[in-house]
DRENPA-3360 file (N, C-alpha, C; in nm, 2 decimals, always signed):
BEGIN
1 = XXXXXXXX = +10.20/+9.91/+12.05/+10.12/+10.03/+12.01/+9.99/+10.03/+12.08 ~ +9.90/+9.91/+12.11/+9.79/+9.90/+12.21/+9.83/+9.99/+12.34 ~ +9.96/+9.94/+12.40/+9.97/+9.99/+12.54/+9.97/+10.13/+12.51 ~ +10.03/+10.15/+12.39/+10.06/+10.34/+12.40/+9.86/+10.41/+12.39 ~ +9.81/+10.33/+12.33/+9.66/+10.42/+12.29/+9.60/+10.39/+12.38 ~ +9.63/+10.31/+12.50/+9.55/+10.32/+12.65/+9.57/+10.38/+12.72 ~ +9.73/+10.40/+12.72/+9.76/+10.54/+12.81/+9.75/+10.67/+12.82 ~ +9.72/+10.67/+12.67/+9.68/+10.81/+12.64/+9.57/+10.84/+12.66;
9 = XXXXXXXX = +9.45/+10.78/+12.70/+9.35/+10.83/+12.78/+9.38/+10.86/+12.92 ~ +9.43/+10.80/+12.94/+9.49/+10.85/+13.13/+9.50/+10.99/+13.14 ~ +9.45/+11.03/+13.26/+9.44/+11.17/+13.32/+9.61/+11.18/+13.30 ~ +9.68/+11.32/+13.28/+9.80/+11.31/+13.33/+9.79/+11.36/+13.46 ~ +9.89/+11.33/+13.51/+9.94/+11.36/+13.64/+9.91/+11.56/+13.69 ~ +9.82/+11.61/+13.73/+9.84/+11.74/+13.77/+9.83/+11.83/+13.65 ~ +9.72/+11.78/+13.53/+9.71/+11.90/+13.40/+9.57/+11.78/+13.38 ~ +9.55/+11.82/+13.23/+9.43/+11.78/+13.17/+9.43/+11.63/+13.14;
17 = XXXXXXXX = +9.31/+11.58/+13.07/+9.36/+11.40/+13.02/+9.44/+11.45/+12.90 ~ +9.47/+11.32/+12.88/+9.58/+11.30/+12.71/+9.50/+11.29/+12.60 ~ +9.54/+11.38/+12.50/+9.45/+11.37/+12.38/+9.55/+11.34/+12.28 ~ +9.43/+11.28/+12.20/+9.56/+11.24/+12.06/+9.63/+11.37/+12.00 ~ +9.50/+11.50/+12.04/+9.55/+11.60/+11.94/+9.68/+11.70/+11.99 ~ +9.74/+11.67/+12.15/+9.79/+11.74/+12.22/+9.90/+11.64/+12.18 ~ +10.06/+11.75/+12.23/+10.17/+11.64/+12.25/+10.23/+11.69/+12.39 ~ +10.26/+11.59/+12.45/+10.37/+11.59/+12.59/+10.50/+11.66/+12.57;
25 = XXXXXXXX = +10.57/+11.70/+12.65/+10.67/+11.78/+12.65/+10.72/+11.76/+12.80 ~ +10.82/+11.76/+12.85/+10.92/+11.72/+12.92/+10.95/+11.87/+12.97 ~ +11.00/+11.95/+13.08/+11.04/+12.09/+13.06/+11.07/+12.05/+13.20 ~ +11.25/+12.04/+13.24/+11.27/+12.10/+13.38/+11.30/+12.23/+13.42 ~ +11.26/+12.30/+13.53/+11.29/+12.37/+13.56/+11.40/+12.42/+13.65 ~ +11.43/+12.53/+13.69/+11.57/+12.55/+13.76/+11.47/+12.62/+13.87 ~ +11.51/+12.58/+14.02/+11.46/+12.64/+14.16/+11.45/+12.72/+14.16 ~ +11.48/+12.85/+14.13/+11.43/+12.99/+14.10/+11.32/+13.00/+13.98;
33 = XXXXXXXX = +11.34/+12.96/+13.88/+11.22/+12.93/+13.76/+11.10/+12.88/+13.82 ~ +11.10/+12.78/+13.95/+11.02/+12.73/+14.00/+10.95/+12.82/+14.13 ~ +11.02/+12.84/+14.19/+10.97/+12.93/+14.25/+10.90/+13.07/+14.21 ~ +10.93/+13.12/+14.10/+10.86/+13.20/+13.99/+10.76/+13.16/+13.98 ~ +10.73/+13.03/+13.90/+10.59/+12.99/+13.85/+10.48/+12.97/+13.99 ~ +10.52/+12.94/+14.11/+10.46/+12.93/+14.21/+10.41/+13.02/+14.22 ~ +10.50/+13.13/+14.22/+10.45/+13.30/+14.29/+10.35/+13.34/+14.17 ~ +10.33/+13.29/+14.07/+10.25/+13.34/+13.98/+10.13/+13.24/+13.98;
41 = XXXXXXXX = +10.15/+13.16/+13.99/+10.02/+13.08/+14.01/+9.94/+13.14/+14.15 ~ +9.98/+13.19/+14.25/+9.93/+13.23/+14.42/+9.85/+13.34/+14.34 ~ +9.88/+13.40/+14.22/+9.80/+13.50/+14.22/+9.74/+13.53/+14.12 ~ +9.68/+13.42/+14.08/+9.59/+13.35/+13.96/+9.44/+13.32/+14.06 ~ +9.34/+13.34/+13.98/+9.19/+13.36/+14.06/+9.14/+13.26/+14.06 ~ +9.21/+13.07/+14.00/+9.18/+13.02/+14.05/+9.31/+12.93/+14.09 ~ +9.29/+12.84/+14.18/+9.41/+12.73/+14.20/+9.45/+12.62/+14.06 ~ +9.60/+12.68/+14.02/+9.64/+12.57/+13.93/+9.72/+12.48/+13.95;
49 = XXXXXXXX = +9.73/+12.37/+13.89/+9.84/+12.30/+13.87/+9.98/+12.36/+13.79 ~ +10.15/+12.29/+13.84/+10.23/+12.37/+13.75/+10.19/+12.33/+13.59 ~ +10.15/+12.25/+13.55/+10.17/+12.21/+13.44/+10.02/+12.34/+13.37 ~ +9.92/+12.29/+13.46/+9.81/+12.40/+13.39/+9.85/+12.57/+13.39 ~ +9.95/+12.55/+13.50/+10.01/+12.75/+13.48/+10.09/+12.77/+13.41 ~ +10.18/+12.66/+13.32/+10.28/+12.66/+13.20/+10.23/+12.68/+13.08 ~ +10.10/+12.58/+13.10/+9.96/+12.61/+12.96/+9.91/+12.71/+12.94 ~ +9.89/+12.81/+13.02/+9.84/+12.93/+13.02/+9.91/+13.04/+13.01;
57 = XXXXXXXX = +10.05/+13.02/+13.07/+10.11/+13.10/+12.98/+10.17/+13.09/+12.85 ~ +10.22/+12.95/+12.84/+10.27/+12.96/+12.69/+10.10/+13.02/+12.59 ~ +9.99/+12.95/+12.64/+9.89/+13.03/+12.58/+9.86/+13.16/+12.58 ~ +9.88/+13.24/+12.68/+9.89/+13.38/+12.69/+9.99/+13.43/+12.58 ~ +10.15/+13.39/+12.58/+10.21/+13.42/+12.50/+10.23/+13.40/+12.38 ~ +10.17/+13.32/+12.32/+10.18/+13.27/+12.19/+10.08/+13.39/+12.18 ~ +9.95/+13.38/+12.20/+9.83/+13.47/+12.18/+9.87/+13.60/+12.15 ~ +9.97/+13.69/+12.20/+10.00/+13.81/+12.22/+9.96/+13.88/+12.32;
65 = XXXXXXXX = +9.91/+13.81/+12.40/+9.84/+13.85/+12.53/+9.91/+13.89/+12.65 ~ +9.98/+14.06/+12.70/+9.98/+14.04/+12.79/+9.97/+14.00/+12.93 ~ +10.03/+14.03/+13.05/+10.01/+13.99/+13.23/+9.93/+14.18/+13.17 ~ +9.85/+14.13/+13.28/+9.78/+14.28/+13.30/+9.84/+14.36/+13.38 ~ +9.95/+14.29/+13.47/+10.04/+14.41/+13.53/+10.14/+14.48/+13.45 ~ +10.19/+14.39/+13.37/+10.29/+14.46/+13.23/+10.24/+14.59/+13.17 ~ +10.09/+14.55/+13.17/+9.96/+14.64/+13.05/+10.03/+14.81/+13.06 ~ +9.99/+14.79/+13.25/+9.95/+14.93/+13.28/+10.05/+15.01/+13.36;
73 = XXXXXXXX = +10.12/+15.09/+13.28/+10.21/+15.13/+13.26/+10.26/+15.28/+13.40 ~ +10.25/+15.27/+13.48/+10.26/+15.39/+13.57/+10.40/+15.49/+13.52 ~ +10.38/+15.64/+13.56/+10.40/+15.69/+13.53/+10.58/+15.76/+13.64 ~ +10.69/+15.80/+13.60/+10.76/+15.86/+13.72/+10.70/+15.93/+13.83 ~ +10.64/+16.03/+13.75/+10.54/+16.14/+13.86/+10.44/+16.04/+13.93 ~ +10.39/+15.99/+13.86/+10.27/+15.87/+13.99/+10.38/+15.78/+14.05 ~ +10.45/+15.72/+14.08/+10.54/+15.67/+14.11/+10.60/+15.79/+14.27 ~ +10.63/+15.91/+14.18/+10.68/+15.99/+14.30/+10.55/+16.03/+14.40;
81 = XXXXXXXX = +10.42/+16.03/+14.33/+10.31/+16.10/+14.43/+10.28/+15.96/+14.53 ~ +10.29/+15.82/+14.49/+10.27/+15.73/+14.53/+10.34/+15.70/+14.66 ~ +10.44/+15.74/+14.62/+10.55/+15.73/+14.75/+10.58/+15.86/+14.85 ~ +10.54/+15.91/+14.83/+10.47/+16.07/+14.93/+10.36/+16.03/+15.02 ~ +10.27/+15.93/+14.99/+10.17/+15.93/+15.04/+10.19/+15.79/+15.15 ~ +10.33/+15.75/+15.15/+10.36/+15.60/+15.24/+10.42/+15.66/+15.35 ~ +10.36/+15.67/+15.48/+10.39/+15.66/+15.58/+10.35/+15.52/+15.65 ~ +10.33/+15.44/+15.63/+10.35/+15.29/+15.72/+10.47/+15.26/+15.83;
89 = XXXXXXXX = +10.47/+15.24/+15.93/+10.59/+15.22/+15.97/+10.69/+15.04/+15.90 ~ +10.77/+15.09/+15.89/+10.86/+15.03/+15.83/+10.99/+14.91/+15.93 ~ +11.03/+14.85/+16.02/+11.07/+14.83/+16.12/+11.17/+14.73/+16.12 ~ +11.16/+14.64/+15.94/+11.26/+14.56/+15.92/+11.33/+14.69/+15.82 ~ +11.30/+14.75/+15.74/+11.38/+14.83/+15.63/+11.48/+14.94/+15.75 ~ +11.40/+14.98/+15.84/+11.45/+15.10/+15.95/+11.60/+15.04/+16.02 ~ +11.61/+14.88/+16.06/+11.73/+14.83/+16.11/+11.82/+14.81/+16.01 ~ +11.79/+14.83/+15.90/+11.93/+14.84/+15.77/+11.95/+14.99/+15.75;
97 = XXXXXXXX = +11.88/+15.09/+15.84/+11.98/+15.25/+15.79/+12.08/+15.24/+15.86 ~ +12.20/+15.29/+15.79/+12.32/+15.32/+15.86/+12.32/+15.45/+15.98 ~ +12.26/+15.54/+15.97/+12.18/+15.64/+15.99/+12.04/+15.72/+16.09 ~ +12.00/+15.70/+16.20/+11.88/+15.66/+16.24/+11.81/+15.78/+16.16 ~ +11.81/+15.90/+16.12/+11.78/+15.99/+16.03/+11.72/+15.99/+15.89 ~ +11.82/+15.85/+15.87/+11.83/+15.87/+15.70/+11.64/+15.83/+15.71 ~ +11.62/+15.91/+15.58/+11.48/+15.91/+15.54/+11.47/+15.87/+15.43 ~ +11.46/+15.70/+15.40/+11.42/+15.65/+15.27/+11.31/+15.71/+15.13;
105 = XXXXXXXX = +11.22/+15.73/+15.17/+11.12/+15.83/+15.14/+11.18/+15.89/+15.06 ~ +11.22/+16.00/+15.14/+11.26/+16.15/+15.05/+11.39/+16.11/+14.97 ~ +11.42/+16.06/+15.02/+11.60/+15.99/+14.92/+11.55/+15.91/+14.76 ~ +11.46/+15.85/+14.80/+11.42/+15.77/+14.66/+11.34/+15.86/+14.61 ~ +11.23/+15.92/+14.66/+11.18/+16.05/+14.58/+11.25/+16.18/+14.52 ~ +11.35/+16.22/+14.60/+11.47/+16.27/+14.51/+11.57/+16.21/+14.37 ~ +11.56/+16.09/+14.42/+11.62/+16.03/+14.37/+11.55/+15.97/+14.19 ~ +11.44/+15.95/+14.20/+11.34/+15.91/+14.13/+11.30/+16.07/+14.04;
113 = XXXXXXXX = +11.32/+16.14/+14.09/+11.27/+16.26/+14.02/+11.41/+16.35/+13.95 ~ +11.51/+16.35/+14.01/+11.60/+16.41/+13.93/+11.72/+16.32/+13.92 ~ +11.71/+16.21/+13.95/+11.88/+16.11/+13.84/+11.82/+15.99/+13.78 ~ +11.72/+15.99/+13.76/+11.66/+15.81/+13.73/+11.64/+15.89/+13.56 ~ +11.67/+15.82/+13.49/+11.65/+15.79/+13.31/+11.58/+15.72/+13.30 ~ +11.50/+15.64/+13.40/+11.39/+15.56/+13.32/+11.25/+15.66/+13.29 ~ +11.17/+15.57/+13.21/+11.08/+15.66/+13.17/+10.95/+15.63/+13.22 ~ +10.94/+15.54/+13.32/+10.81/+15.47/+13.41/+10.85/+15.39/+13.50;
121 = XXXXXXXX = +10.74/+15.41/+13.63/+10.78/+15.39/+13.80/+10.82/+15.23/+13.73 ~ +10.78/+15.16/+13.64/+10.86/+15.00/+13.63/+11.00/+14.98/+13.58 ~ +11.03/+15.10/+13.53/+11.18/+15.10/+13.51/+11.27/+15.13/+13.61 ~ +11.19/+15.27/+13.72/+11.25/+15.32/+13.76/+11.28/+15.21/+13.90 ~ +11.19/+15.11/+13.94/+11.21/+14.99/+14.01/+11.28/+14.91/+14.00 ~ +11.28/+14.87/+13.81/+11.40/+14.76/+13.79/+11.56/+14.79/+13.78 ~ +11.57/+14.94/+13.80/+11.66/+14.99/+13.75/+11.73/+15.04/+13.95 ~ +11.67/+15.00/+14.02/+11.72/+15.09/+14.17/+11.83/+14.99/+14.21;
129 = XXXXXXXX = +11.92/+14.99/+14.26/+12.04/+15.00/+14.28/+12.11/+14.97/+14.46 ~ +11.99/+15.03/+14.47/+11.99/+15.07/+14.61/+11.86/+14.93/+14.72 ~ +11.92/+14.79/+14.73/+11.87/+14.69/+14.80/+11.72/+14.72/+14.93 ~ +11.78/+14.80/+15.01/+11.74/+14.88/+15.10/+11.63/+14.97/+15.05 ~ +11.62/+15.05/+14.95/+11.51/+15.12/+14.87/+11.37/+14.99/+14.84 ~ +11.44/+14.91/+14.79/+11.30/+14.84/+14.74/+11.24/+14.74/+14.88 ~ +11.38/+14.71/+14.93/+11.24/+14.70/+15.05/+11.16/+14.75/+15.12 ~ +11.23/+14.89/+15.16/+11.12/+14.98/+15.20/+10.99/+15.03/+15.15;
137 = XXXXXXXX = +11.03/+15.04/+15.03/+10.91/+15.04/+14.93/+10.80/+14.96/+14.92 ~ +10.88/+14.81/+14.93/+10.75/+14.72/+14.99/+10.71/+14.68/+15.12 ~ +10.81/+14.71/+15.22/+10.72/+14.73/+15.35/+10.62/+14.79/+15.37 ~ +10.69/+14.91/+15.30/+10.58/+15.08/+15.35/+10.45/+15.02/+15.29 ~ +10.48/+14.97/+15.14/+10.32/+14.97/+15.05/+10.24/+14.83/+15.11 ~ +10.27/+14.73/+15.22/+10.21/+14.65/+15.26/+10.26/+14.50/+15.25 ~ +10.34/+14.47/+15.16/+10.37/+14.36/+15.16/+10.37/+14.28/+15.28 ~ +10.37/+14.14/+15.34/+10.38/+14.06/+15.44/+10.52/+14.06/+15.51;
145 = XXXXXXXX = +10.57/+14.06/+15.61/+10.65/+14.07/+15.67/+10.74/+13.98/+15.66 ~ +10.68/+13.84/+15.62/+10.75/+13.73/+15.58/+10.83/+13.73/+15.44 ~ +10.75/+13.79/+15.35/+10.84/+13.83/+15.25/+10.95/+13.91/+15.26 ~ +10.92/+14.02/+15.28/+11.01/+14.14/+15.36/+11.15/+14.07/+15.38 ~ +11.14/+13.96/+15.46/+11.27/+13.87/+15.58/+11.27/+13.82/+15.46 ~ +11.22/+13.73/+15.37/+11.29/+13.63/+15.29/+11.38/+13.75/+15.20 ~ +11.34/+13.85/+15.11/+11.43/+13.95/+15.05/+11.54/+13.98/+15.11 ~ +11.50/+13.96/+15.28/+11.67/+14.07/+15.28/+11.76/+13.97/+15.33;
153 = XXXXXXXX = +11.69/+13.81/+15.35/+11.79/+13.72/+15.32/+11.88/+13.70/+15.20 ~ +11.77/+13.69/+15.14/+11.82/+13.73/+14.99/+11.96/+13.81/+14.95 ~ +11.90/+13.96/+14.98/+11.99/+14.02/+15.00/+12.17/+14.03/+15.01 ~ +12.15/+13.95/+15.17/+12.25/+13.86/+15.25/+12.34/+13.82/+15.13 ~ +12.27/+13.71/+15.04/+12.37/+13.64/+15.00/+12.42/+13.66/+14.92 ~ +12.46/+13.75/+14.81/+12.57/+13.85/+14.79/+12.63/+13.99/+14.83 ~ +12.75/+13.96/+14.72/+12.85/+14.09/+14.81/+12.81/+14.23/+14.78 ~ +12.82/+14.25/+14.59/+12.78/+14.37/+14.53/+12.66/+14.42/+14.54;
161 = XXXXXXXX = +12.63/+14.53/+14.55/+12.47/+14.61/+14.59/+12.43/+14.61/+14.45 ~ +12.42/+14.56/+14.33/+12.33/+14.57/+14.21/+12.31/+14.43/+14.20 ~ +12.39/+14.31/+14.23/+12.35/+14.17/+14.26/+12.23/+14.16/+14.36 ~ +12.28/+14.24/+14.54/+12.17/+14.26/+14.60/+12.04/+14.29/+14.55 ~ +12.08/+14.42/+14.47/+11.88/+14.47/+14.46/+11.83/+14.34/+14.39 ~ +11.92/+14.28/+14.29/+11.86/+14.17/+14.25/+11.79/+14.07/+14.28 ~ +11.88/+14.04/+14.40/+11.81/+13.92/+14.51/+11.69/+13.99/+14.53 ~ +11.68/+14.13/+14.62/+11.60/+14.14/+14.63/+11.49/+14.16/+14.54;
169 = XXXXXXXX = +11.43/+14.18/+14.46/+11.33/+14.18/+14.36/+11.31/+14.08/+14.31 ~ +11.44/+13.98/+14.29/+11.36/+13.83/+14.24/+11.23/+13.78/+14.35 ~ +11.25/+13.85/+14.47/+11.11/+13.79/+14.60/+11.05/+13.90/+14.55 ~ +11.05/+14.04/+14.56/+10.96/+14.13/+14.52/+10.94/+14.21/+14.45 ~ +10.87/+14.13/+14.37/+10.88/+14.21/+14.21/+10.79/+14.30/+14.19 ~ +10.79/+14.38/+14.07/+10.69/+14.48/+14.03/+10.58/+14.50/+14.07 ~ +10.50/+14.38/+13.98/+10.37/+14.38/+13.99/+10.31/+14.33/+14.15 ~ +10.35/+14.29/+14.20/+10.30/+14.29/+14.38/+10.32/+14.45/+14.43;
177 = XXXXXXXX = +10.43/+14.49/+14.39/+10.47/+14.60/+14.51/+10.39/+14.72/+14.42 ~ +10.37/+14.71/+14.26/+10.27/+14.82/+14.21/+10.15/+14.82/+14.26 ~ +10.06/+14.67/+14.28/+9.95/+14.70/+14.29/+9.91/+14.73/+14.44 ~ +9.99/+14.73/+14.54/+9.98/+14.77/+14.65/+10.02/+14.92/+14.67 ~ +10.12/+14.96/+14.58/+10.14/+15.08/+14.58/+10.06/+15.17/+14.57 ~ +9.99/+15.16/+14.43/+9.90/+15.21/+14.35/+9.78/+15.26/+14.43 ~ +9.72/+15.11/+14.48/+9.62/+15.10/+14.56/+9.62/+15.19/+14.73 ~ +9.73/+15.20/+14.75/+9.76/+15.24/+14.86/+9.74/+15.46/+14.83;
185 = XXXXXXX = +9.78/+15.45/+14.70/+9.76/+15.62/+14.69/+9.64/+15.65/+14.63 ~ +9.58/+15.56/+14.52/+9.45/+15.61/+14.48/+9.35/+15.64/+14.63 ~ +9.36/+15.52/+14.72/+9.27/+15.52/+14.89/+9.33/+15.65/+14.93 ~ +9.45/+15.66/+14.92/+9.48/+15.82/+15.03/+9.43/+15.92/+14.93 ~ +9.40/+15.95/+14.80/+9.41/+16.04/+14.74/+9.23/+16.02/+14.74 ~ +9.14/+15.95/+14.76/+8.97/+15.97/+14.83/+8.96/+16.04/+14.94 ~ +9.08/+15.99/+15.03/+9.00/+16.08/+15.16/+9.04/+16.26/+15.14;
% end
């Protein structure tokens, strides 16, 4: 019992020291779960440890505390003015048209405005279908070009195109490609 009340002062490894009042927990994760909590820690304002970014969210959630990207809820119509306003060139999304014509743009903005049943640009994202759409979407709105390539590896690795979109969004999810989106039309919509 001595050895156990010494160790429990010990810093743990990558989180806080050990208190009597706290208990340890054990939690593996699965390589995509992990890679998750990474991408979510990169964009936390300060540098955490995994174990300090699992505390913070289990604390967020127990709390009832939203992600502030969940909060804010965009609209189909902002969603379609948003994507009106992306002309970036595009140059990895452009080598996956079948097409040299086809115009992503206007396809998902048609698309988004008269067949989508979701009721917000975050539905209407989780719900696209179309692999090829969401990367363009994040090329156009800025994303890194490195990401870009890891999605449409992604991509790659399945057969079906709703598996696909999957892959791809598990690398680029909502809240990255909203707040660049967003940001990208409120600046065109100043000048």
């Amino acid at each position: 019992m001595a050895k156990q009340n010494q160790d429990s002062s010990k810093k743990l490894r990558g989180g806080s020291p050990a208190t009597s009042q706290g208990g340890g927990i054990w939690v593996q994760l699965q390589p995509d779960q992990l890679e998750a909590l990474d991408a979510w820690i990169e964009k936390q304002a300060s540098q955490l440890s995994r174990a300090q970014a699992i505390c913070c969210i289990v604390k967020s959630r127990l709390k009832g505390k939203t992600n502030p990207n969940r909060s804010k809820l965009y609209s189909k119509t902002q969603l379609r003015d948003a994507l009106e306003t992306l002309r970036a060139p595009t140059p990895i999304s452009d080598r996956l048209k079948k097409e040299k014509d086809d115009d992503y743009r206007k396809r998902l903005i048609r698309w988004t405005v008269k067949n989508s049943k979701s009721r917000n640009a975050r539905e209407v994202y989780n719900r696209l279908q179309v692999p090829e759409w969401i990367l363009w979407i994040n090329e156009a709105a800025g994303v890194s070009a490195e990401l870009i390539r890891k999605a449409k590896s992604e991509m790659r690795r399945s057969v079906t195109r709703q598996q696909q979109a999957a892959n791809v969004r598990s690398v680029l999810q909502w809240g990255r490609a909203a707040q660049l989106l967003f940001d990208k039309h409120s600046a065109a919509q100043r000048r």
